[in-house]
BAZABA-95456 format. One record per residue (C-alpha): residue in one letter; z, y, x. Coordinates in steps of 0.02 Angstrom, whole numbers, plus 32768, in hexadecimal, padded with zeros to 4 digits. Each point is the difference from the previous one (the first is absolute). Example, Ala and Ser with C-alpha at 12.3 -4.5 7.8 and 13.67 -1.06 7.14 Angstrom:
BEGIN
A81867F1F8267/S7FDF80AC8045/
This chain:
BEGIN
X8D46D5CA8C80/X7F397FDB8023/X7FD27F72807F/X7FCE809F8075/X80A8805C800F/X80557F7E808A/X7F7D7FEB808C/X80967FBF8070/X80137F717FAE/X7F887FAC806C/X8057802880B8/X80377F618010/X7FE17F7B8079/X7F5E7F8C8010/X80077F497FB4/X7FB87FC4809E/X7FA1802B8094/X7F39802B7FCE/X800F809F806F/X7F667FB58073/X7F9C7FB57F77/X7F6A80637FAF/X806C80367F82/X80938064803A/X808280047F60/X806B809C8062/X7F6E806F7FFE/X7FBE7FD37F62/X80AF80297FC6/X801E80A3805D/X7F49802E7FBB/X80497FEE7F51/X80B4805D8021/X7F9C80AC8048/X7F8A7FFE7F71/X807B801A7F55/X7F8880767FBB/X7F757F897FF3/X80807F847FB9/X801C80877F73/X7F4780117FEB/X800B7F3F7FE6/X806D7FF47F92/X7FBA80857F81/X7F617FA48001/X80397F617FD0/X807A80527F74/X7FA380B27FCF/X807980147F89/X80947FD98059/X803D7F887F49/X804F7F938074/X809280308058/X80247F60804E/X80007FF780C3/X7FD67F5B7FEE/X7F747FEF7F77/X7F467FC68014/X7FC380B5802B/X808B80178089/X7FD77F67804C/X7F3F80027FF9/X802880BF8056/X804E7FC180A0/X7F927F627FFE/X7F72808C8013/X805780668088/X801B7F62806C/X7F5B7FD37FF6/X7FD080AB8045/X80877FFE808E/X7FBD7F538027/X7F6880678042/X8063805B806E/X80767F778042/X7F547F758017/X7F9C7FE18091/X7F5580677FF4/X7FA17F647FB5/X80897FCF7F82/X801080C07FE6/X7F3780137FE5/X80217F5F7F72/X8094804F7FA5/X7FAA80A57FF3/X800680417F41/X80577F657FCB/X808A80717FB5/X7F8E80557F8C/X7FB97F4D7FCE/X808F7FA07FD2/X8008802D7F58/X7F5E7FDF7FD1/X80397F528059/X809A7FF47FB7/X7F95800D7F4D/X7F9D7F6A802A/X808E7F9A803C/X806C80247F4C/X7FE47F577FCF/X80567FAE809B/X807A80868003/X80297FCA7F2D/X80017F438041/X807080338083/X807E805F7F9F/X7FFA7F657F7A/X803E7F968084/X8080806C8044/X8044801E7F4B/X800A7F3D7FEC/X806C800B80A9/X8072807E7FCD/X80177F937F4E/X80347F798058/X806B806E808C/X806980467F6B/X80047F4C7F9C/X80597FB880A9/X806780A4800A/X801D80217F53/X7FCE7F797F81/X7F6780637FD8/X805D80887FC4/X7FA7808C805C/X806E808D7FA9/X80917FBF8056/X7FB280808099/X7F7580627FC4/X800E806480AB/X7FCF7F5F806A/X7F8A7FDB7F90/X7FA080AD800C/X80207FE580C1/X7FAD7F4E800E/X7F7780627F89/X7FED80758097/X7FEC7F8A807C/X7F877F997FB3/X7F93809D7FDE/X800B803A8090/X7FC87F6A805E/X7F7D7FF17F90/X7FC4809A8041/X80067FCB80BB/X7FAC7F5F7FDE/X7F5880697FA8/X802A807C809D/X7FE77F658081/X7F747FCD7F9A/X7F9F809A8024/X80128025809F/X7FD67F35802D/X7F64803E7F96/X7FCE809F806D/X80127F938096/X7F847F877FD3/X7FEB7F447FE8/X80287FEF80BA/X80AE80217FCB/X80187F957F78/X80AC7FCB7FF6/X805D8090803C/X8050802A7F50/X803A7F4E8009/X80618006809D/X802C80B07FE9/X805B7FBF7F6C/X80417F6D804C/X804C8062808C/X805D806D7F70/X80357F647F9D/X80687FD88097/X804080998010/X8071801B7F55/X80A980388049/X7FA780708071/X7FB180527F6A/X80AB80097FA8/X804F8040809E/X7F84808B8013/X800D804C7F51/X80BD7FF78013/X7FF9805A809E/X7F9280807FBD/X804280267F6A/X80B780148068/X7F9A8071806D/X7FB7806B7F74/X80A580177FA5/X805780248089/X7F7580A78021/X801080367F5C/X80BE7FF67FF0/X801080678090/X7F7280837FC4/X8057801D7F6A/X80B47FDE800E/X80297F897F6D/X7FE87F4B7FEE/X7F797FC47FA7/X7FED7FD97F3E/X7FF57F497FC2/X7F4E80207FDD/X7FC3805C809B/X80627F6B8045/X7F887F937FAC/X7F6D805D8018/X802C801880CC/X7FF77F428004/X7F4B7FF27FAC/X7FBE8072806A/X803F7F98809B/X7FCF7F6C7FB2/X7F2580527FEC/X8028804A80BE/X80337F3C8039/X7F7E7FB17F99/X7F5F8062803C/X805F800580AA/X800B7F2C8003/X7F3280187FDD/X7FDA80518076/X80587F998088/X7FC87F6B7FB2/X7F4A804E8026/X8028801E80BB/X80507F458016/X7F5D7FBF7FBA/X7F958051805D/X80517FF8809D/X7FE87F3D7FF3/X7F5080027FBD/X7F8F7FC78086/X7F6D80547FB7/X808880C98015/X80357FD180A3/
């Protein structure tokens, strides 16, 4: 089950209201849902050899990181649009630059799941090796936003300095909304491909249903993070 095979899992509703901003998140969004082949295209560029079959690894997530950036295009004002033009084929050469903070960044998170499972388990992180590949998850994959925030506060310009910042504030706040949204979307997502093939699902398309909500929910949170910040940027509005 590649990243790619459940567009749906994104048709839910907005975290908040950044319809009149520069940024509109819904058409950004919609952008993304008509254009599946180009996520496909994605995807086989960031993993040629299709080794990893994860709908959650590095490759998957970089993939849809790349596809919002181009939908951004189409769901920005013409000036924001003009700025955010060829971003998507950047961002790896950016992401390469940034590996250092992104290795500092997944140090700390791996300190904060050690001392999540030490309060939950007495260290013992074997007593729930699935939470632990999930916390994993969600560490990398904010990782991933944060070097995603980073770049596009980059192709803005020193005028915007600070927008990754309050971008990520604005998420930080905004944890059971997160959680909410990749429960709702993997629920959704099931649900279509129960009744498309008439049998409940296995344990591990289960599992694998649920990281793909959780990359759809993570790159979705970005970009409405984007939208909030620039809608209260004096220097976008």
């Amino acid at each position: 089950m590649r990243s790619g095979d459940h567009r749906k899992a994104s048709s839910v509703g907005p975290v908040s209201d950044t319809a009149t901003g520069p940024l509109e998140p819904e058409r950004v969004l919609r952008w993304m849902r008509d254009h599946p082949d180009r996520l496909r295209e994605l995807l086989v560029e960031e993993d040629p050899t299709d080794l990893d079959l994860s709908p959650a690894s590095d490759a998957v997530i970089r993939a849809h990181l790349r596809l919002a950036a181009e939908g951004m295009v189409h769901g920005a004002a013409p000036d924001l649009a003009e700025l955010l033009e060829g971003m998507a084929d950047d961002l790896d050469d950016w992401f390469e630059e940034e590996q250092d903070l992104f290795d500092h960044q997944i140090a700390l998170g791996e300190g904060a799941i050690a001392l999540e499972e030490h309060l939950l388990y007495q260290g013992d992180a074997e007593s729930d090796p699935a939470l632990h590949q999930a916390l994993e998850r969600r560490v990398r994959m904010a990782t991933w936003n944060l070097l995603f925030l980073r770049c596009i506060e980059s192709r803005l310009g020193p005028v915007h300095d600070g927008l990754a910042d309050a971008a990520l504030e604005w998420t930080a706040t905004r944890g059971r909304e997160l959680m909410t949204m990749i429960l709702t979307m993997d629920q959704s997502q099931r649900a279509a491909i129960e009744q498309r093939t008439g049998r409940k699902l296995t344990r591990d398309e289960q599992v694998q249903s649920g990281q793909v909500a959780a990359v759809a929910a993570y790159v979705r949170m970005a970009i409405e993070a984007t939208a909030h910040a620039l809608k209260h940027d004096p220097v976008a509005t």
